[in-house]
VOBADO-378131 format. One record per atom (N, C-alpha, C, O): x, y, z. Coordinates in pm, whole numbers, plus 32768, in hexadecimal, padded with zeros to 4 digits. Example, Ala and Ser with C-alpha at 12.3 -4.5 7.8 and 13.67 -1.06 7.14 Angstrom:
# VOBADO-378131
85277DC7830C84CE7E3E830C85287EB6830C85907EB4834E85057F1F82C485577F9682CA850A80038313853D80728324
# end
This chain:
# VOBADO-378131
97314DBDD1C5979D4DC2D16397F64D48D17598294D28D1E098064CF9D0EC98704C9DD0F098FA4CBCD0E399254D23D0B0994A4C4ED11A99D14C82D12299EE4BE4D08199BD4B79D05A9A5B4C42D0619A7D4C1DCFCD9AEC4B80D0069B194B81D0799B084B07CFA89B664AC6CFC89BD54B01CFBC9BD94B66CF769C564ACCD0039CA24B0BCFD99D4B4A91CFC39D724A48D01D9D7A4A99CF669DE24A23CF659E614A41CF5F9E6F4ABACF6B9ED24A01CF519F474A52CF439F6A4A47CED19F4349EACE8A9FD64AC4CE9B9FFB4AB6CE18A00C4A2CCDC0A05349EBCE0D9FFF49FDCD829FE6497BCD289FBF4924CD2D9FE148C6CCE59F46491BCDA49F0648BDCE0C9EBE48B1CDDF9EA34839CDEC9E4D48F8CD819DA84922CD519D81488ACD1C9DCA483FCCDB9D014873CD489D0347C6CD189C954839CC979C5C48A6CCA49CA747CBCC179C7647B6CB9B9BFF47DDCB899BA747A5CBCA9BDF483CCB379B764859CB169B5648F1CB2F9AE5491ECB1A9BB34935CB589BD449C7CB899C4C49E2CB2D9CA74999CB079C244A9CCB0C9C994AA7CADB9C894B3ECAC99C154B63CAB59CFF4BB5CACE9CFD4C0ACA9A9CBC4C6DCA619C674C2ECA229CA54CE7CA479C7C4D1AC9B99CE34CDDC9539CB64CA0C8F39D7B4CEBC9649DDA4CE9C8E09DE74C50C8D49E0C4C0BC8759DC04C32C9429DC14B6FC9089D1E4B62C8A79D2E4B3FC8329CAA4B77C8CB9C294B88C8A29C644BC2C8219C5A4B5EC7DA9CA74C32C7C49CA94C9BC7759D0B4C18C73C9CEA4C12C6C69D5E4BC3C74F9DB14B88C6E39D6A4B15C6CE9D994ACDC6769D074AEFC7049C864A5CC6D79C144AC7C6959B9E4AA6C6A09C314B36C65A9BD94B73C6209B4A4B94C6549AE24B98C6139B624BB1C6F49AC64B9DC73F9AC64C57C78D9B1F4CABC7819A614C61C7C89A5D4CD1C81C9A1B4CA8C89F99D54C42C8A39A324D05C92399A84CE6C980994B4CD4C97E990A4C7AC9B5992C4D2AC93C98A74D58C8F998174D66C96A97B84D17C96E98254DCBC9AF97E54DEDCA2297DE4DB2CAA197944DDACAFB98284D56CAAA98414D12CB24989F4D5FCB7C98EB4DBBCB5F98864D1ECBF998BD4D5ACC5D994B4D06CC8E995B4C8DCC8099B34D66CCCD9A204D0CCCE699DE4C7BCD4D99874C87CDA39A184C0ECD2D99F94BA9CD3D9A6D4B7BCDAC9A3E4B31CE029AFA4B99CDB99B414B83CE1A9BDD4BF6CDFD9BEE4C42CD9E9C334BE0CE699CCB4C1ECE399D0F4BD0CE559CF54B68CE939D9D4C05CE199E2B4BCFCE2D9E7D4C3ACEA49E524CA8CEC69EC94C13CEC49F224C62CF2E9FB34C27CF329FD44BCECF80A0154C69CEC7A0894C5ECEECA0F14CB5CF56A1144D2BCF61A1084C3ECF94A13E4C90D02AA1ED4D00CFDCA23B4CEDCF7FA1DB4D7FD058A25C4DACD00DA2A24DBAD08DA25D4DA4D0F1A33C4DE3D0A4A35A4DF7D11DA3674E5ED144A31D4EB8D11BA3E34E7DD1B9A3BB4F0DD206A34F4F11D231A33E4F8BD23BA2F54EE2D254A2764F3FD286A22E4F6BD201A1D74FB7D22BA2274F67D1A1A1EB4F97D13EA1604F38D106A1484EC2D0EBA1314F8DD108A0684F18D120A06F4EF4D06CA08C4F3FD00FA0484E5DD06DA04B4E0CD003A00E4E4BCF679FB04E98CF52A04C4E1FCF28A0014E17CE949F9F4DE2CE7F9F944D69CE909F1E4E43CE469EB94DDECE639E794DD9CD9F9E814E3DCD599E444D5FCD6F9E144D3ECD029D714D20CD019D554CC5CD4F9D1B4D4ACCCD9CA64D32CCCA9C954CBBCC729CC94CC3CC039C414C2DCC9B9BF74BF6CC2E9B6F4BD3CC2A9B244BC5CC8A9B594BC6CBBA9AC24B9DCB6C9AB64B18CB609B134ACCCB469A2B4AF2CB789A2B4A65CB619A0A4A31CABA99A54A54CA7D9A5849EFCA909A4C49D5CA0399E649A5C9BA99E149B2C94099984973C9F799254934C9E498D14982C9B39890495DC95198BD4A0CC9F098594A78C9DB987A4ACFC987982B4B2CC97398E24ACBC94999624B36C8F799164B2EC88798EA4ABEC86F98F24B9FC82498C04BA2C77F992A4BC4C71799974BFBC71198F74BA2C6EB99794BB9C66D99674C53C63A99094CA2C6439A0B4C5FC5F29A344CD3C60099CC4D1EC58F99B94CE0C52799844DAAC5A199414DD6C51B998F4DF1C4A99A004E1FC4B899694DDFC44999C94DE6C3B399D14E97C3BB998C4EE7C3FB9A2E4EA7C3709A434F1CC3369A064F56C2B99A3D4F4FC24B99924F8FC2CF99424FDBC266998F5057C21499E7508DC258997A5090C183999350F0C175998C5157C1A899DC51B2C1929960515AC1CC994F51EFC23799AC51E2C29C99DC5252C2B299D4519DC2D79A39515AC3639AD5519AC2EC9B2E51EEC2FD9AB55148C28A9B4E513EC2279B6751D6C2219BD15206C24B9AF9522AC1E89B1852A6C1D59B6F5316C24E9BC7536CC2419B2952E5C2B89B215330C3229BAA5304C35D9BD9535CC3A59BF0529FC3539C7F526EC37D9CDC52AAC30D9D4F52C6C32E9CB152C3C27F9CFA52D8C23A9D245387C2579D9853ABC26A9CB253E3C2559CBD547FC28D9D0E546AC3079D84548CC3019CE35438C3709D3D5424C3E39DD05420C3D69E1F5478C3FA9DEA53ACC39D9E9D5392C37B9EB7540EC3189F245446C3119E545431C2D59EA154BFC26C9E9A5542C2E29EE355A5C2EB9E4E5527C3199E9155A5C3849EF555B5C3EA9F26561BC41B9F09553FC3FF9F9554FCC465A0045526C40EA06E554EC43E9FEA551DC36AA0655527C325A08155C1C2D9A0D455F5C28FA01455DFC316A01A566CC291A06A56FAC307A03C5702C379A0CF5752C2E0A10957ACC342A0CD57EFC367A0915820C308A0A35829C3DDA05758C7C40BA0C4593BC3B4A08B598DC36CA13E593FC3BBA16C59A0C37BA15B59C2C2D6A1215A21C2A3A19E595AC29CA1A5596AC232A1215927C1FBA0FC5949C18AA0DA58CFC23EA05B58A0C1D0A0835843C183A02B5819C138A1015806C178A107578EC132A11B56F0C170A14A56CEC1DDA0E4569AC0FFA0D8560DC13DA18F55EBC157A1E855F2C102A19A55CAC1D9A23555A4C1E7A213551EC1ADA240551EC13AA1E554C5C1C3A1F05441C186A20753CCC219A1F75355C1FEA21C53E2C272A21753D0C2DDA1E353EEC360A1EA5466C37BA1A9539BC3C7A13553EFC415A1BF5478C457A23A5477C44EA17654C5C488A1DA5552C4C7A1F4553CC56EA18E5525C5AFA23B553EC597A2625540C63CA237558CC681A25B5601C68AA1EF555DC6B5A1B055E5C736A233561CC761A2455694C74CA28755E2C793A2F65644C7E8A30A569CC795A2FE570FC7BFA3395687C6E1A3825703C69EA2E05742C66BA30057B8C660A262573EC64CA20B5777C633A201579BC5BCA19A57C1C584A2645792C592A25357A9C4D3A2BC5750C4A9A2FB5707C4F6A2CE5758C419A31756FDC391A3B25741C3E3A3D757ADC40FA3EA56B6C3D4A48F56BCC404A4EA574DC39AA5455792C3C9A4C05759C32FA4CD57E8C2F1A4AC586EC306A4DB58D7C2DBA433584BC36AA40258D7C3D0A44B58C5C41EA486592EC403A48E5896C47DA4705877C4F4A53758BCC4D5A56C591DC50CA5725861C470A5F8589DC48BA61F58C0C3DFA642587CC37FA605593EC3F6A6235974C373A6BD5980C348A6F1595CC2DEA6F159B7C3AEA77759A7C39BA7CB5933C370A839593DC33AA78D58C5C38CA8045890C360A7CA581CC2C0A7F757C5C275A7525869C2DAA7175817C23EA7A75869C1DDA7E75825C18DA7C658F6C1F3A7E85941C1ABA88E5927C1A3A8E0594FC150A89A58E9C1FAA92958BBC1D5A956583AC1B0A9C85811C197A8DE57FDC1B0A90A5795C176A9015772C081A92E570AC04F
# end
């Protein structure tokens, strides 16, 4: 087993990068294996931040979005938005903490206002 390089935070020489650096040059891993890390030191005693990268070279570009992909994001976000209580589209994704439409969640004071 190899041991991975490893550099310090903003040290990485060129040609390495990220998933979210890879994802904004429109690329992916694309089955490759981590290629090295980052390690930003923290203090206290608290063991570093660590960043995985890919070597860019080997990175594929990102797959397009098929209809079927479109559809399947579109049901998704309509279920993020639609209430368990009442069943209607709030129009906004719903908050896990309150679990339903801000009108479920506090009826009372929809009613006084």
């Amino acid at each position: 087993m190899s041991t991975l390089p490893v550099f310090r935070w903003h040290f990485a020489p060129d040609g390495y990068a990220t998933r979210r650096q890879l994802r904004a040059r429109d690329l992916r891993p694309g089955g490759q294996d981590v290629a090295a890390q980052l390690e930003r030191p923290r203090r206290r005693g608290r063991p570093p931040l660590v960043a995985y990268l890919y070597r860019v070279d080997l990175a594929l570009p990102v797959r397009p979005m098929t209809p079927g992909r479109w559809r399947a994001h579109a049901a998704m976000m309509r279920a993020r938005r639609t209430c368990p209580e009442c069943r209607r589209d709030a129009g906004y994704v719903i908050p896990p903490t309150l679990g339903s439409c801000v009108t479920c969640a506090y009826p009372e004071e929809q009613r006084a206002a």
